[in-house]
Gaussian input, Z-matrix of N, CA and C with variables (Angstrom, degrees):
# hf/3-21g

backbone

0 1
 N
 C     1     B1
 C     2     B2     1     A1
 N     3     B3     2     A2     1     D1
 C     4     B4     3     A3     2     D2
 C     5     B5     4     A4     3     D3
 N     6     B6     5     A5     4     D4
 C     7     B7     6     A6     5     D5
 C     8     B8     7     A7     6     D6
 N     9     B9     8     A8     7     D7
 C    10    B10     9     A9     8     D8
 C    11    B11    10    A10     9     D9
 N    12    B12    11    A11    10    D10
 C    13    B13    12    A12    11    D11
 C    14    B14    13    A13    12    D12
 N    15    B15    14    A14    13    D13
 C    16    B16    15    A15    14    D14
 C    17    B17    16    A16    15    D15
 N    18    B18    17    A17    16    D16
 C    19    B19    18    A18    17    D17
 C    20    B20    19    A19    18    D18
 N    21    B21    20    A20    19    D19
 C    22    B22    21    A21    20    D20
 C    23    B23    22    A22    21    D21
 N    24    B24    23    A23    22    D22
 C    25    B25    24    A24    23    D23
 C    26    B26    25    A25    24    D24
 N    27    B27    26    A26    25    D25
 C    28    B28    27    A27    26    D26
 C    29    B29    28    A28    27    D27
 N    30    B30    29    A29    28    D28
 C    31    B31    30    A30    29    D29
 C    32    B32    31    A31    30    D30
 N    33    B33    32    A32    31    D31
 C    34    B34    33    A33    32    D32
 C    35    B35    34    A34    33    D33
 N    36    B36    35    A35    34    D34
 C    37    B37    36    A36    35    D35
 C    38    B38    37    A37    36    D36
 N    39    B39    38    A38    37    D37
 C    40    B40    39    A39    38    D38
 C    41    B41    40    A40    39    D39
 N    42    B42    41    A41    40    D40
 C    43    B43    42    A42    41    D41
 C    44    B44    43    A43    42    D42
 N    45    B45    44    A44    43    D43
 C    46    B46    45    A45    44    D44
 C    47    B47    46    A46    45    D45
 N    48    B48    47    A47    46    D46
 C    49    B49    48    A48    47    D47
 C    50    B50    49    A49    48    D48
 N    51    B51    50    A50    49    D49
 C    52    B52    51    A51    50    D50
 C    53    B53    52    A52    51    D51
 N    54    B54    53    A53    52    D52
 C    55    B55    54    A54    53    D53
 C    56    B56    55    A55    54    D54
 N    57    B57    56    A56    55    D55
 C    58    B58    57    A57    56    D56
 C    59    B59    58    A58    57    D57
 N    60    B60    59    A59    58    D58
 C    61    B61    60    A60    59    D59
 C    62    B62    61    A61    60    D60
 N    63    B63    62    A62    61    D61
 C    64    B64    63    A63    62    D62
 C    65    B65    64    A64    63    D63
 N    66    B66    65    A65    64    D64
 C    67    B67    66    A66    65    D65
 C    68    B68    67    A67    66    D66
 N    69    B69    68    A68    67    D67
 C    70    B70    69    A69    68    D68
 C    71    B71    70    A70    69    D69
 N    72    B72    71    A71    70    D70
 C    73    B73    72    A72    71    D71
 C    74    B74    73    A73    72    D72
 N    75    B75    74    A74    73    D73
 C    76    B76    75    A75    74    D74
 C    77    B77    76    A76    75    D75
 N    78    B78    77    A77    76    D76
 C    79    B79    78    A78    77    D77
 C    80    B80    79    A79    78    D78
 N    81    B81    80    A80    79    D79
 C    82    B82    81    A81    80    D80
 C    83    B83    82    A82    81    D81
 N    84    B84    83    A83    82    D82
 C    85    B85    84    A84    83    D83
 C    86    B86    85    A85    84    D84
 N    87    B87    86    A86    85    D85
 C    88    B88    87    A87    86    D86
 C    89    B89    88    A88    87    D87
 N    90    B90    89    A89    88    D88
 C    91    B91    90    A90    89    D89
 C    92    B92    91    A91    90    D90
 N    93    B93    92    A92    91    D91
 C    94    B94    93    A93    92    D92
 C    95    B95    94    A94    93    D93
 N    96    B96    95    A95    94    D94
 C    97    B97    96    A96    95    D95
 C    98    B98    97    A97    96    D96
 N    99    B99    98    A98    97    D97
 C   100   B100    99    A99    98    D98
 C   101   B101   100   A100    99    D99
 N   102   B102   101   A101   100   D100
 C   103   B103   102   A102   101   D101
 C   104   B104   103   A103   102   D102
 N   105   B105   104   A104   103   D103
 C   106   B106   105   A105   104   D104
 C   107   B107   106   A106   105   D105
 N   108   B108   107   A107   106   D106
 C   109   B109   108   A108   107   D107
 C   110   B110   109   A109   108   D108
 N   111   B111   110   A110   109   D109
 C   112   B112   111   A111   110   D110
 C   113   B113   112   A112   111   D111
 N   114   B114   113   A113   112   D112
 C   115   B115   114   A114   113   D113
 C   116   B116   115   A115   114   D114
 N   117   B117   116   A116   115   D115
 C   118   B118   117   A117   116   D116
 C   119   B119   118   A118   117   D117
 N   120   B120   119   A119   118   D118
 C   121   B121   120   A120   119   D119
 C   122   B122   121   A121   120   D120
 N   123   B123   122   A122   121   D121
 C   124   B124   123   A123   122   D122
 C   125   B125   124   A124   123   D123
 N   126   B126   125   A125   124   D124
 C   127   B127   126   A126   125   D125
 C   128   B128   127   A127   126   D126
 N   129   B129   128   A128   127   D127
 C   130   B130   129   A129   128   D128
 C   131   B131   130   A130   129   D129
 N   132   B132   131   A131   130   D130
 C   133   B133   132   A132   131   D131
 C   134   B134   133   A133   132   D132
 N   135   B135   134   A134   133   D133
 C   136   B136   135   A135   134   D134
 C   137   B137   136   A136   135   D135
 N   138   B138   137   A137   136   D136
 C   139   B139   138   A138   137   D137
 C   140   B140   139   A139   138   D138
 N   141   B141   140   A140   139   D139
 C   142   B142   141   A141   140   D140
 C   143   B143   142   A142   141   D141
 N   144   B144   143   A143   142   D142
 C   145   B145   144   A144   143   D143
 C   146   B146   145   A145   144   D144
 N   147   B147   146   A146   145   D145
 C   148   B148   147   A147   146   D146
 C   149   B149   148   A148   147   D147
 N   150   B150   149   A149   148   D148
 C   151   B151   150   A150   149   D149
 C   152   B152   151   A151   150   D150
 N   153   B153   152   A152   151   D151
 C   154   B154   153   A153   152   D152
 C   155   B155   154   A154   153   D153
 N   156   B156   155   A155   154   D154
 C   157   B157   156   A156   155   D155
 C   158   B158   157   A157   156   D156
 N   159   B159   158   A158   157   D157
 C   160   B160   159   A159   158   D158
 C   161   B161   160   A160   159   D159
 N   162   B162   161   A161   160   D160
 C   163   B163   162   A162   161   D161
 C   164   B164   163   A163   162   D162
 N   165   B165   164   A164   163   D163
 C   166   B166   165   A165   164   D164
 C   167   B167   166   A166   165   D165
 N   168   B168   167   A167   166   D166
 C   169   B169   168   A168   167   D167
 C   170   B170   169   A169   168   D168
 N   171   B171   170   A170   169   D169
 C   172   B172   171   A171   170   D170
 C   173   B173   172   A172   171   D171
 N   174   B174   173   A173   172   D172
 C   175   B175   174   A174   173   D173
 C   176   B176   175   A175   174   D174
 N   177   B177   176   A176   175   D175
 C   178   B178   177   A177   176   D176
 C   179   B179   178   A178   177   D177
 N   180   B180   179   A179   178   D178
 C   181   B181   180   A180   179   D179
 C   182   B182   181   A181   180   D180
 N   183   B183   182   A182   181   D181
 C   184   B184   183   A183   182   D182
 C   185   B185   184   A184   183   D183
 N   186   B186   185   A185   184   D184
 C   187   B187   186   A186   185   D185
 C   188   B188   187   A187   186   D186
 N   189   B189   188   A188   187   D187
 C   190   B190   189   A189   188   D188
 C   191   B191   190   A190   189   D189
 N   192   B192   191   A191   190   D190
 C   193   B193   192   A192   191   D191
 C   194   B194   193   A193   192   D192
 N   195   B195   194   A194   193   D193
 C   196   B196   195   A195   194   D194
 C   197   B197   196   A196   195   D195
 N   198   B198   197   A197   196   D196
 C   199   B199   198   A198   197   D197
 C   200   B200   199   A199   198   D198
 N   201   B201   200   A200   199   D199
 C   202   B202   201   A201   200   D200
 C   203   B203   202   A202   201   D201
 N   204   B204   203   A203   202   D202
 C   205   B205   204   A204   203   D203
 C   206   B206   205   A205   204   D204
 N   207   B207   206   A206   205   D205
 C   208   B208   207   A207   206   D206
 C   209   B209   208   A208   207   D207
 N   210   B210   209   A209   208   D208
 C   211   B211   210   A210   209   D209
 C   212   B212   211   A211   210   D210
 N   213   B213   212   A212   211   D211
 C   214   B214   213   A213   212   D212
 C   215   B215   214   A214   213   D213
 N   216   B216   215   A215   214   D214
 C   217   B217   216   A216   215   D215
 C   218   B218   217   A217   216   D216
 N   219   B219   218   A218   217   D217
 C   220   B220   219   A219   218   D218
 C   221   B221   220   A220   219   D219
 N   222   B222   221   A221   220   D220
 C   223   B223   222   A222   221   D221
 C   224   B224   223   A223   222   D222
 N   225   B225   224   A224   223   D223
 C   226   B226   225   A225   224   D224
 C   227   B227   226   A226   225   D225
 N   228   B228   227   A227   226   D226
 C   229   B229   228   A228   227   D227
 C   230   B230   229   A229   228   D228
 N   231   B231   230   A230   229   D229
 C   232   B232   231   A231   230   D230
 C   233   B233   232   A232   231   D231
 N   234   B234   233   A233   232   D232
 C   235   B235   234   A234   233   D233
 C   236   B236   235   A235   234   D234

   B1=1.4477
   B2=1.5339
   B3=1.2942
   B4=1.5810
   B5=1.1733
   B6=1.7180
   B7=1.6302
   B8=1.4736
   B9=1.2680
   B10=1.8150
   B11=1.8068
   B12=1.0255
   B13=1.5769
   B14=1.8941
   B15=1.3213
   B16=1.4980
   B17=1.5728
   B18=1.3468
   B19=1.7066
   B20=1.3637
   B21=1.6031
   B22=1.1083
   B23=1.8148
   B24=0.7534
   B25=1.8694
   B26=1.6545
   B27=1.1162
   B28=1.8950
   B29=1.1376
   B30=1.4870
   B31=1.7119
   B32=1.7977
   B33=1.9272
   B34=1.4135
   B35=1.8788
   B36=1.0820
   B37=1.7670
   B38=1.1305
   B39=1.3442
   B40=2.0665
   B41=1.7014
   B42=1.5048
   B43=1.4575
   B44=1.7445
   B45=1.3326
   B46=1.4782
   B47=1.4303
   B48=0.8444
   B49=2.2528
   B50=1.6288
   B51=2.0022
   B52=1.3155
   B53=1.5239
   B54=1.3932
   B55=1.5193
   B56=1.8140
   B57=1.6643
   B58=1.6340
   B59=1.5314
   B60=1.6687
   B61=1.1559
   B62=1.5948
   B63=1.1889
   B64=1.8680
   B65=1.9123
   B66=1.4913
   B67=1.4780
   B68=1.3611
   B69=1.3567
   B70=1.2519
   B71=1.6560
   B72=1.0525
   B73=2.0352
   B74=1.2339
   B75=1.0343
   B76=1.7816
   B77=1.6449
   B78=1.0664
   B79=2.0962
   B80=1.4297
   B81=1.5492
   B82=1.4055
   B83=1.4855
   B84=1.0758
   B85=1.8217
   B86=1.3990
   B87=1.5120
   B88=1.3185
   B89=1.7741
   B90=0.7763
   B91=1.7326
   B92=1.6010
   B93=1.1779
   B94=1.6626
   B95=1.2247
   B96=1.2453
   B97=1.6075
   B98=1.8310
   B99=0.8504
   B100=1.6231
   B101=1.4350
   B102=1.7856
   B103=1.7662
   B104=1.4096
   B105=1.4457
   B106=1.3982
   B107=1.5838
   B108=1.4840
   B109=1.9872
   B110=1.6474
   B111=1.1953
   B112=1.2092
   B113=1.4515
   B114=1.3888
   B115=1.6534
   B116=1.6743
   B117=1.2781
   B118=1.0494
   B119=1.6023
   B120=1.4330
   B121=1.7987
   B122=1.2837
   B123=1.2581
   B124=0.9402
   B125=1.9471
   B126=1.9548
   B127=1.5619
   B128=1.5118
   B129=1.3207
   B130=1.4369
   B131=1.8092
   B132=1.1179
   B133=1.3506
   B134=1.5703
   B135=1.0732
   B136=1.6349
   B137=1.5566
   B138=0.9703
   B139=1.6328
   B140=1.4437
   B141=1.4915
   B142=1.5114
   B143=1.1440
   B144=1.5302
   B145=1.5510
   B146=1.5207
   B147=0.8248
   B148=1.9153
   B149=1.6279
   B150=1.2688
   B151=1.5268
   B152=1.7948
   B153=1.5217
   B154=1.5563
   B155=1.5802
   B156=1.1249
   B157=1.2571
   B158=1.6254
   B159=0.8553
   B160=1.3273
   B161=1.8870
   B162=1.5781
   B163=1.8865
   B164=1.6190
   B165=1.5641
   B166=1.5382
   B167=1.2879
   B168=1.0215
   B169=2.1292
   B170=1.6986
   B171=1.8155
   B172=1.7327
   B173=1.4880
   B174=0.8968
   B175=1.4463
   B176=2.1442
   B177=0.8258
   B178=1.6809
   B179=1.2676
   B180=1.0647
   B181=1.6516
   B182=2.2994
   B183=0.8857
   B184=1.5182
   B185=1.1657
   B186=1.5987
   B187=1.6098
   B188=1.4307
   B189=1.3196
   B190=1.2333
   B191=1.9246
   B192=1.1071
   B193=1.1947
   B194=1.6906
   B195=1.5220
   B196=1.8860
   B197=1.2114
   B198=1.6435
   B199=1.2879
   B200=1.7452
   B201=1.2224
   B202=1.4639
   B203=2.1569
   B204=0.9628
   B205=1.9037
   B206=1.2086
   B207=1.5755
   B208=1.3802
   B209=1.6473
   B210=1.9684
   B211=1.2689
   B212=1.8031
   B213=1.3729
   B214=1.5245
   B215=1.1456
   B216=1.0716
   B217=1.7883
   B218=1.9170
   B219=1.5544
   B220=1.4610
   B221=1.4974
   B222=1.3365
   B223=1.7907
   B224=1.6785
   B225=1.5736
   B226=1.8728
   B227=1.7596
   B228=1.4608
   B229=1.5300
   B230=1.2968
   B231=1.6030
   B232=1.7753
   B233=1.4490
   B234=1.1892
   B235=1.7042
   B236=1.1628
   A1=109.38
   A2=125.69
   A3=130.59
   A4=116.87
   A5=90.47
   A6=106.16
   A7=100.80
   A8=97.33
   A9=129.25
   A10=83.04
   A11=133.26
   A12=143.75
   A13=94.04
   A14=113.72
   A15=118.33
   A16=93.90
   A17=110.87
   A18=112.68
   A19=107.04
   A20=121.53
   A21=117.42
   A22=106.92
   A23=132.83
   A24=124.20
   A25=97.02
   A26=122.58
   A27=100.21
   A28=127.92
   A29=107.13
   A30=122.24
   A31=105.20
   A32=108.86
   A33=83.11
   A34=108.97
   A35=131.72
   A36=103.14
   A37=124.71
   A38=116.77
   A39=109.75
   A40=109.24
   A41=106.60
   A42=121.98
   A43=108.17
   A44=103.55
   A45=115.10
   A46=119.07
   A47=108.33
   A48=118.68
   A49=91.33
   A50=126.40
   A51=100.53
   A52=124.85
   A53=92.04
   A54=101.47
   A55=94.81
   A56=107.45
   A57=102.12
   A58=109.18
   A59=96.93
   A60=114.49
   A61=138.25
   A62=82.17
   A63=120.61
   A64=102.49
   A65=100.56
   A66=98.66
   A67=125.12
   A68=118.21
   A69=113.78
   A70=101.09
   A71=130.01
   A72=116.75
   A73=94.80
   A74=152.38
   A75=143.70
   A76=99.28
   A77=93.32
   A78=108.63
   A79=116.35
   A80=106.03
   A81=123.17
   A82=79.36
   A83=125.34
   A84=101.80
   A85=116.12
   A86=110.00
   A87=115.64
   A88=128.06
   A89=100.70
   A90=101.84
   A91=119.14
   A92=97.61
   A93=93.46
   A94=114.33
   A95=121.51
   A96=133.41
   A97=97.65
   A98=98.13
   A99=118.28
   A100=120.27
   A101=101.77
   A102=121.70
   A103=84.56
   A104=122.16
   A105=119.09
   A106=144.44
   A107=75.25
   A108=94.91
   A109=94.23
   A110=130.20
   A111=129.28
   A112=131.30
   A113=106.40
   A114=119.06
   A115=113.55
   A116=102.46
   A117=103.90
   A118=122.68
   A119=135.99
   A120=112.66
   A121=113.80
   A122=121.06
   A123=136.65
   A124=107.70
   A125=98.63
   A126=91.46
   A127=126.63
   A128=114.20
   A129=98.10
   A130=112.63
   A131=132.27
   A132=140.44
   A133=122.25
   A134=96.57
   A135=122.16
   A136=100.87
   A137=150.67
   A138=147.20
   A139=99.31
   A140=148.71
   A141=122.03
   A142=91.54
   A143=132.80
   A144=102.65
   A145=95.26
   A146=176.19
   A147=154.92
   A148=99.50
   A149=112.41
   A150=134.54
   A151=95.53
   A152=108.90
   A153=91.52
   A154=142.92
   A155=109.71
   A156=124.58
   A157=114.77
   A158=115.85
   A159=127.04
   A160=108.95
   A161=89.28
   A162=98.85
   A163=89.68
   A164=128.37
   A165=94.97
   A166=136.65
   A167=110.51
   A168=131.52
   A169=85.20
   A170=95.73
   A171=91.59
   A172=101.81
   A173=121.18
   A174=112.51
   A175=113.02
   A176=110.98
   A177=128.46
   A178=106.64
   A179=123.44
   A180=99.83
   A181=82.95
   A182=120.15
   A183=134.96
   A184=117.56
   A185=114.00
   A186=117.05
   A187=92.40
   A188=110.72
   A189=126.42
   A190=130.48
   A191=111.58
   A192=106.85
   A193=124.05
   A194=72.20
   A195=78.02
   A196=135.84
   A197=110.15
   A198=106.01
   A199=131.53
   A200=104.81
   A201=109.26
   A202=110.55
   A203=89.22
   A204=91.58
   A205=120.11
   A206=115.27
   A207=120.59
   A208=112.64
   A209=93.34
   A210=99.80
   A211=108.39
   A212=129.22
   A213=135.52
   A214=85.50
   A215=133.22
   A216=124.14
   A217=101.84
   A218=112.86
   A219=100.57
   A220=74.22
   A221=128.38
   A222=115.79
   A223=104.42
   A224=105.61
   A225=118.60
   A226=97.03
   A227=98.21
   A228=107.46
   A229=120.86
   A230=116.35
   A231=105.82
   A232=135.43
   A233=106.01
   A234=127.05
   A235=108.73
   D1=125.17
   D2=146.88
   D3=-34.57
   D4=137.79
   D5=178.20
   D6=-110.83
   D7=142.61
   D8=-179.10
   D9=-18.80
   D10=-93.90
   D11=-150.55
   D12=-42.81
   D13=-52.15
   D14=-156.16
   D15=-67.74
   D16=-30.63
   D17=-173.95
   D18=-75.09
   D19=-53.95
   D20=177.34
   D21=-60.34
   D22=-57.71
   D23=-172.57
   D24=-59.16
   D25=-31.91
   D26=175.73
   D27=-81.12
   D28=1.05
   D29=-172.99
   D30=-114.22
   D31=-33.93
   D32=161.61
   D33=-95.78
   D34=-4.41
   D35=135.49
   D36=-46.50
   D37=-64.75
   D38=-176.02
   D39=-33.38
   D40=-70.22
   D41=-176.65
   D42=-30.76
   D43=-54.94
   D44=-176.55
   D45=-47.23
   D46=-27.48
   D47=-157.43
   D48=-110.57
   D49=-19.41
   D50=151.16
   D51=-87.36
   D52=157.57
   D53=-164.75
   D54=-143.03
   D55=25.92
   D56=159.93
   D57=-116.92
   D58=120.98
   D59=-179.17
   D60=-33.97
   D61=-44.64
   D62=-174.93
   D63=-69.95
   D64=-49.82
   D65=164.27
   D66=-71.03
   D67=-40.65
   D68=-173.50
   D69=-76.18
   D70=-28.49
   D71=168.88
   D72=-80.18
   D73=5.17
   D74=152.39
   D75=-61.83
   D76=-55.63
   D77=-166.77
   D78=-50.30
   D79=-51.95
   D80=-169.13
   D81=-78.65
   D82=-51.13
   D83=-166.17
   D84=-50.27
   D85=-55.41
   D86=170.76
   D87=-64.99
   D88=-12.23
   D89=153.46
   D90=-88.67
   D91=-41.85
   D92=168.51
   D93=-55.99
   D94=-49.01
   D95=-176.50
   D96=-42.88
   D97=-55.99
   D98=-160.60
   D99=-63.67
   D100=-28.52
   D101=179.16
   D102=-71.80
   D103=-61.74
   D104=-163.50
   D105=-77.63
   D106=5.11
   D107=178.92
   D108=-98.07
   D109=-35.52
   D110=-173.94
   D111=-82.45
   D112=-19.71
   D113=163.85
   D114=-76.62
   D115=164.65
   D116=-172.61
   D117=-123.87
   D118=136.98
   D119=-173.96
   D120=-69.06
   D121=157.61
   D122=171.76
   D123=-61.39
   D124=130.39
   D125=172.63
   D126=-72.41
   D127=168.56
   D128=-177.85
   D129=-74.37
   D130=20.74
   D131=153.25
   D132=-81.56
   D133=-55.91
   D134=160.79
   D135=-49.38
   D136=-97.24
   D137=-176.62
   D138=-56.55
   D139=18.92
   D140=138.96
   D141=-97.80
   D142=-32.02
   D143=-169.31
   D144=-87.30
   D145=-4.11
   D146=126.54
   D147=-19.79
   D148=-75.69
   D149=-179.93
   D150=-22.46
   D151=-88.06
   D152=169.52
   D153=-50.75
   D154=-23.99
   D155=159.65
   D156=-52.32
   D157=-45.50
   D158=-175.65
   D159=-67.61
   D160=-49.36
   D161=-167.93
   D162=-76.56
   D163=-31.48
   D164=164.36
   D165=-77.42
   D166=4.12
   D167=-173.52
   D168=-77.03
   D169=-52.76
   D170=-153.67
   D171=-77.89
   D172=-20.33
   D173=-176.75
   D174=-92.72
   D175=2.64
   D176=-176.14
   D177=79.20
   D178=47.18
   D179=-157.95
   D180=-109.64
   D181=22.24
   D182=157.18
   D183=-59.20
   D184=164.57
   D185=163.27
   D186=-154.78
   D187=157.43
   D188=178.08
   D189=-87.97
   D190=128.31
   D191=-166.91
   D192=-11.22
   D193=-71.05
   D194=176.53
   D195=-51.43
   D196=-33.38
   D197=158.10
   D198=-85.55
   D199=6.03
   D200=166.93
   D201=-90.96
   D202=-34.40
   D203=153.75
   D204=-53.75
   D205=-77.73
   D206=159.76
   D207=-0.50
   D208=-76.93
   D209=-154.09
   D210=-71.55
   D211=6.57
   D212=-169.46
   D213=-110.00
   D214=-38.83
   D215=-159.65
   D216=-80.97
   D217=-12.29
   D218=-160.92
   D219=-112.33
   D220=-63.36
   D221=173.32
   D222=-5.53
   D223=-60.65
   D224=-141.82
   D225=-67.46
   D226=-39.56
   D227=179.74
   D228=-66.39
   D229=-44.44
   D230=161.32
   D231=-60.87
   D232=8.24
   D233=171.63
   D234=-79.36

């Protein structure tokens, strides 16, 4: 049996060697179709916490990576 990688590289070869238009926007449709039947929406917990996420971005209330290291690495040391 094919592994995930060997399937995907023989299918974008296949894809490659067509060169009809009409099929290949059939394809992408039907893969698109397929990304989007399989995801899932966001719960309504999930979109308030983005929502706040967002109002602390907009308001600065952020820190930047490096200084959130910083601030774990000097926490880890007063232990």
């Amino acid at each position: 049996m094919a592994t995930i990688d060997q399937l995907k590289t023989n299918l974008i070869s296949k894809i490659s060697s067509i060169s009809n238009k009409d099929y290949l926007t059939a394809l992408d449709k039907l893969i698109s179709n397929s990304i989007a039947a399989n995801s899932s929406p966001l719960t309504e917990s999930q979109e308030a916490m983005l929502k706040m996420s967002q109002e602390d971005f907009d308001k600065g209330l952020t820190i930047s990576q490096d200084a959130m290291m910083k601030r774990n690495l000097e926490w880890l040391n007063e232990k």
